[in-house]
MDAnalysis code that builds the backbone (N, CA, C; Angstrom):
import MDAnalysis as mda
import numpy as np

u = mda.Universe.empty(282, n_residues=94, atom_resindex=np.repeat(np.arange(94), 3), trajectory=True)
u.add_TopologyAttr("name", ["N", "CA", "C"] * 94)
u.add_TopologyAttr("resid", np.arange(1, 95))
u.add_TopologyAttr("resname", ["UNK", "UNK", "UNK", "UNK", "UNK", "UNK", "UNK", "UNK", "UNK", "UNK", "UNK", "UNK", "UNK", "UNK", "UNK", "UNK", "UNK", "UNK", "UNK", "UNK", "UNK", "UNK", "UNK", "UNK", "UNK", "UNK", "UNK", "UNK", "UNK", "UNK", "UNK", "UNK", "UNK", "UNK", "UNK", "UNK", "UNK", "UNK", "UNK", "UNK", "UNK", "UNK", "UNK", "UNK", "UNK", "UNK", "UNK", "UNK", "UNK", "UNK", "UNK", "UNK", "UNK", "UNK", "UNK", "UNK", "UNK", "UNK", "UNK", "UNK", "UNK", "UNK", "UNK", "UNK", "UNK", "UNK", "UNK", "UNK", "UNK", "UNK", "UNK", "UNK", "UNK", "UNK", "UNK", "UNK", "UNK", "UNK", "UNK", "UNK", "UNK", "UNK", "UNK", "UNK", "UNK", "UNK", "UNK", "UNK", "UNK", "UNK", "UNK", "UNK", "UNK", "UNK"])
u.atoms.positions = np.array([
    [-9.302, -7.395, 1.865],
    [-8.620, -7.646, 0.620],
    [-7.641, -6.501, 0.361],
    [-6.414, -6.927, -0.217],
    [-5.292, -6.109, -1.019],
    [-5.671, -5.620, -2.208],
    [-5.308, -4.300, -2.145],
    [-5.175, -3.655, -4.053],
    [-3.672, -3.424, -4.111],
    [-3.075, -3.222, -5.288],
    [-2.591, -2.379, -5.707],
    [-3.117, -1.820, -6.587],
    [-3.001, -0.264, -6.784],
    [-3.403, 0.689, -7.678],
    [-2.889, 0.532, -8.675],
    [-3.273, 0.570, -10.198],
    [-2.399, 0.554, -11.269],
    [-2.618, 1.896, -11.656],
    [-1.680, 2.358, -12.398],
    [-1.209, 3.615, -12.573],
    [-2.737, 5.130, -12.991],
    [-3.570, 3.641, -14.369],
    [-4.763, 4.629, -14.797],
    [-5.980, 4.726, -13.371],
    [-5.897, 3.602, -12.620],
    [-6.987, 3.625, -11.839],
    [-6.935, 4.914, -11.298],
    [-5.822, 4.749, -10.839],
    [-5.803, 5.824, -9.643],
    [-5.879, 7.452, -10.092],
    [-5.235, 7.727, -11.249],
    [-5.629, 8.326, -12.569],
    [-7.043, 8.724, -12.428],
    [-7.298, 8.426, -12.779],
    [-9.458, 7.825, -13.246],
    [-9.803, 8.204, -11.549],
    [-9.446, 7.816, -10.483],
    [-10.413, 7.765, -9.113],
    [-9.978, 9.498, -8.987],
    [-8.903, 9.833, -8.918],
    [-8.532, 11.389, -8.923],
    [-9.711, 12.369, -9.327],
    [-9.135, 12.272, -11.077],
    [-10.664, 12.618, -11.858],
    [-11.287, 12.822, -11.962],
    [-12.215, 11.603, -11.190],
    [-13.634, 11.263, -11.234],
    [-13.824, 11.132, -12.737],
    [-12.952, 9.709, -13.190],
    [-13.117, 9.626, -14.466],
    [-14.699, 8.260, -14.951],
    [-14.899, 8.044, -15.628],
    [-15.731, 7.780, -15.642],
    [-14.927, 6.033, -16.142],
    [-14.124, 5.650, -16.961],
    [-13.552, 5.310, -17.043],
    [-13.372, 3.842, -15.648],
    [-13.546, 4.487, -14.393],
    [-12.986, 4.407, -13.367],
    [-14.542, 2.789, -13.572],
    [-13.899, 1.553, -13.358],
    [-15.413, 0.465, -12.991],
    [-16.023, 1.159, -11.591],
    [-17.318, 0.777, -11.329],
    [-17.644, 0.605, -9.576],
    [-17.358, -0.377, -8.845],
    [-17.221, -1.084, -9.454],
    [-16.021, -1.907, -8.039],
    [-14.750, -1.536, -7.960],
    [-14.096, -0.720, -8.797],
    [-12.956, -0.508, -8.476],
    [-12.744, 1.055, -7.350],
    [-13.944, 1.865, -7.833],
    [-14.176, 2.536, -7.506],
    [-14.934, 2.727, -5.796],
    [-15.265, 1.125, -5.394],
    [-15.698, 0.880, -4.175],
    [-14.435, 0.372, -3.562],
    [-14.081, -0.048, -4.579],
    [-12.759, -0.769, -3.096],
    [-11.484, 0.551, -2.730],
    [-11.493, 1.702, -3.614],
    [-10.660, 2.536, -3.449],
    [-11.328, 3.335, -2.056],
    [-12.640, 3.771, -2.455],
    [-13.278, 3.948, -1.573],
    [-13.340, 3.934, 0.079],
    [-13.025, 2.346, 0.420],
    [-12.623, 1.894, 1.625],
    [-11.748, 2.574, 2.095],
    [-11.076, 2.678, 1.384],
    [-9.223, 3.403, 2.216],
    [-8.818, 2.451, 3.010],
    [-8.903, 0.862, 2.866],
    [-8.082, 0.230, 3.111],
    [-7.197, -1.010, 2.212],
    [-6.394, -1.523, 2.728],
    [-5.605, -2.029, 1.724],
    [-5.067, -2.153, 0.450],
    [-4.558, -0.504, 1.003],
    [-4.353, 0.138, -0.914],
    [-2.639, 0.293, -1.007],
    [-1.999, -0.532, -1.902],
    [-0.533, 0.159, -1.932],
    [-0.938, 0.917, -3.314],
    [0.307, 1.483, -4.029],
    [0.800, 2.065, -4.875],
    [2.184, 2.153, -4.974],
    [2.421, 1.920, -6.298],
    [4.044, 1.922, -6.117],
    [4.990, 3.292, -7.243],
    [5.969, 3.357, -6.331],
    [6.696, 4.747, -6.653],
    [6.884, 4.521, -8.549],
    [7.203, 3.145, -8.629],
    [7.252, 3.944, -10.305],
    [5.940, 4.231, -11.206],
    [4.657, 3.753, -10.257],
    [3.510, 4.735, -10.689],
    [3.762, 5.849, -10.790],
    [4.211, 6.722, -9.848],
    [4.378, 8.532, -9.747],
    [5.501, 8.883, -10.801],
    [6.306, 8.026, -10.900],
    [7.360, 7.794, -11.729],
    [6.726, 8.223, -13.456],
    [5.895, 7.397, -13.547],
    [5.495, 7.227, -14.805],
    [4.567, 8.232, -15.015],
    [3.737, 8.705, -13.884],
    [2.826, 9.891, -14.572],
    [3.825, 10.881, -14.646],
    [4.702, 11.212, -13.956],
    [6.346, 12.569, -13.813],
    [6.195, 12.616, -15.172],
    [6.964, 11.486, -15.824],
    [7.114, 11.160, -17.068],
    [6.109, 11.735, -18.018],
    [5.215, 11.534, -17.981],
    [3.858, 11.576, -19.004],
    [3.427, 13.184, -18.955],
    [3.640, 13.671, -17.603],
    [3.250, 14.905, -17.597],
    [4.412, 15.968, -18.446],
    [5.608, 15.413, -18.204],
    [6.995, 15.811, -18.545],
    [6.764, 16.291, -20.007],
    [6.411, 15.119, -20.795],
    [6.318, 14.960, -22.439],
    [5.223, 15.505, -22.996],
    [4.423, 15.532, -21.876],
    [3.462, 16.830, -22.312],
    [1.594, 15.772, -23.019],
    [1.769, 14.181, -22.467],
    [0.885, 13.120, -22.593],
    [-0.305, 13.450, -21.557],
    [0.245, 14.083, -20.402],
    [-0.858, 13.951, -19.289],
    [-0.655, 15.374, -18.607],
    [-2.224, 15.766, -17.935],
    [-1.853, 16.888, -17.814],
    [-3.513, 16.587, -16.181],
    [-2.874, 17.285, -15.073],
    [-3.619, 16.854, -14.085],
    [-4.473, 18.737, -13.629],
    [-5.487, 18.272, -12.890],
    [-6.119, 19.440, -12.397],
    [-5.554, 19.844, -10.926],
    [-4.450, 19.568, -10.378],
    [-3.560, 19.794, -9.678],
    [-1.821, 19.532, -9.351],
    [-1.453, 19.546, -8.720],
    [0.123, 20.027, -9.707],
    [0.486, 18.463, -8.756],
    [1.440, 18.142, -9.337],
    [2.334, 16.866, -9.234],
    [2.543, 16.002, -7.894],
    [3.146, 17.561, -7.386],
    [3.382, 17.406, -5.299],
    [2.098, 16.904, -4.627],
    [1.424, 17.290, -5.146],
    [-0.283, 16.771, -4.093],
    [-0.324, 15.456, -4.251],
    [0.171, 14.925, -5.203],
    [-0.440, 13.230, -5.345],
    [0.022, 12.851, -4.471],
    [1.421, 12.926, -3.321],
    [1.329, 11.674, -2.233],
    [0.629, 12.415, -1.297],
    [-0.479, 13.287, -1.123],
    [-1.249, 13.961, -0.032],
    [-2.459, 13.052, -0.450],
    [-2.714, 13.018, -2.052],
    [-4.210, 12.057, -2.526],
    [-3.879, 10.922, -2.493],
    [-2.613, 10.245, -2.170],
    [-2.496, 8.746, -1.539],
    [-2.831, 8.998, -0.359],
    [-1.993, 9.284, 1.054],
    [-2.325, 9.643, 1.576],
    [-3.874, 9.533, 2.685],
    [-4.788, 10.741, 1.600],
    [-6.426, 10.643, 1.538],
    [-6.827, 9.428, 1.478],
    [-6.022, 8.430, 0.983],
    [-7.217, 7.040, 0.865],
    [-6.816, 5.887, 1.142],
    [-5.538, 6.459, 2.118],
    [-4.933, 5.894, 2.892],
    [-4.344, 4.484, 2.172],
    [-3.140, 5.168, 0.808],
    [-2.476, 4.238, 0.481],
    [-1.248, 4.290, 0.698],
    [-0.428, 2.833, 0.772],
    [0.763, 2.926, 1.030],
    [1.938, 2.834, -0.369],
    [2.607, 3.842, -0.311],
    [3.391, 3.936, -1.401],
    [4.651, 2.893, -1.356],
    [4.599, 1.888, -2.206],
    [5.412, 0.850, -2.077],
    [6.989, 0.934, -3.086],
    [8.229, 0.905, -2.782],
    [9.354, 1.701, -2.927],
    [9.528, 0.549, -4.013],
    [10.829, 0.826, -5.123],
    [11.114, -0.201, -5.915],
    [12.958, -0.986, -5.255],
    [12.824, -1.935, -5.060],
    [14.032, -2.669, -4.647],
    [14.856, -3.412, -5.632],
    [16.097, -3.656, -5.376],
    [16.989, -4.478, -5.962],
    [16.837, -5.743, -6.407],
    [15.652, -6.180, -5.440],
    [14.976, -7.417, -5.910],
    [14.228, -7.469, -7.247],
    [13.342, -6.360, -6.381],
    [12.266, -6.088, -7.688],
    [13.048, -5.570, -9.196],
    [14.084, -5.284, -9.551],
    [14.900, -5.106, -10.804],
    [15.013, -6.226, -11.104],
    [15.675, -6.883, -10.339],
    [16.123, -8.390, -10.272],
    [15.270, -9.662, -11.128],
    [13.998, -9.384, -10.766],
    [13.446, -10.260, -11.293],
    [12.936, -9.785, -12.537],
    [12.896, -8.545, -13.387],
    [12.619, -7.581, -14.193],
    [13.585, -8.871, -14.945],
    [15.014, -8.993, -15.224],
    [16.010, -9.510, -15.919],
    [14.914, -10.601, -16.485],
    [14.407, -11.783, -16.108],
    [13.833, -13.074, -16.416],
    [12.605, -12.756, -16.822],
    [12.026, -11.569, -16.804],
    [10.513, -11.682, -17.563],
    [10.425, -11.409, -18.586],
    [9.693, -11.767, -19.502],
    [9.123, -11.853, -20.547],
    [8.849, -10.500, -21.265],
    [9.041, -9.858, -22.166],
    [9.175, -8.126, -22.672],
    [7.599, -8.363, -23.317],
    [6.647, -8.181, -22.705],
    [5.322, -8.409, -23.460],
    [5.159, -6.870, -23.929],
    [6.004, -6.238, -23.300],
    [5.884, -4.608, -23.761],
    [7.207, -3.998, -22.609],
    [7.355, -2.552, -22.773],
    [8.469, -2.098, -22.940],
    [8.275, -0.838, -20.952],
    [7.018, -0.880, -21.093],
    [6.425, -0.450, -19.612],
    [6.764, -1.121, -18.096],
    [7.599, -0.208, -17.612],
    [7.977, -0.795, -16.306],
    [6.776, -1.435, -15.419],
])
């Protein structure tokens, strides 16, 4: 099976947040079929920036703790904007 990571999971598995379910926490586990995508890192930059989030290691390590659990960091494309235009604003979060 496929994951993608959403931004808190991976958040939370870092951690060792508690936060984190055990199944989510088993399938990260595996170290397989894990993407993540760049405007995740994007958005914690952000959060750490404004002074919202604050990590027990500095910024640069997170694609070493992808990496570790052997996820693939998935890039954002022209497409993927693309279809951004036609969806629905259920909120304001990329």
């Amino acid at each position: 099976m496929e994951f993608l990571l959403d931004t808190h999971a991976f958040l939370w598995y870092l951690l060792g947040d508690s936060n984190l379910g055990s199944k989510a926490k088993e399938a990260i586990d595996t170290k397989t079929g894990l993407y993540f995508s760049i405007a995740s890192l994007w958005e914690i930059s952000i959060k750490i920036n404004v002074g919202k989030l604050q990590l027990n290691r500095s910024f640069e390590d997170l694609p070493k703790e992808l990496q570790y659990i052997n996820a693939q960091i998935l890039p954002i494309t022209f497409e993927d904007t693309e279809i951004y235009t036609s969806l629905p604003l259920h909120h304001r979060d990329p």
